[in-house]
C-alpha positions, 0 to 999 in steps of 0.5 A: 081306847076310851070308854064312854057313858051312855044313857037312853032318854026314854026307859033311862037305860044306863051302859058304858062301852069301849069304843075308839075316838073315830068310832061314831057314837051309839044312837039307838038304845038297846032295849027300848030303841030309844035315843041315847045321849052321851052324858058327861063323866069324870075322868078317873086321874090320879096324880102319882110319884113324883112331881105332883107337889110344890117341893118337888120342884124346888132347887136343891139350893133354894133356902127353906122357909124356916131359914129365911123367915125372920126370928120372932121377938121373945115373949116377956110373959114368964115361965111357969111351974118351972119350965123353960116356956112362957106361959099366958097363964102365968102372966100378970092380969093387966086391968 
């Protein structure tokens, strides 16, 4: 059963209850006798398990984006203190 959100127009009265779909909304405030209105809520989801993300509904055979993505050109910049990397700092100043 849903629970629904009540609040009283007059004192500002706030309350929730559990009621069925069929049920016929509360009208009067409890306190003050004043009119209620149903204000609308957020539903409380949560998207658990499996499913919920884009590779969970990828094929087992489906290549990944590294296998299909198209090899990049080598750097010409060189590399420095000795490592195998390139490095933008080692490259010549061009001006």
């Amino acid at each position: 059963m849903p629970l629904y959100a009540y609040r009283c127009t007059q004192c500002g009265h706030r309350f929730e209850k559990i009621q069925n779909f069929s049920a016929t909304p509360e009208q009067e405030c409890p306190l003050c006798k004043g009119v209620l209105e149903r204000p609308l809520t957020a539903p409380a989801l949560q998207f658990k398990g499996k499913g919920w993300y884009v590779n969970d509904y990828a094929g087992k055979s489906a290549p990944t984006a590294t296998e299909t993505a198209a090899p990049a050109a080598e750097s010409k910049a060189p590399a420095c203190n000795g490592c195998a990397a390139p490095c933008a700092a080692a490259a010549p100043a061009t001006t």
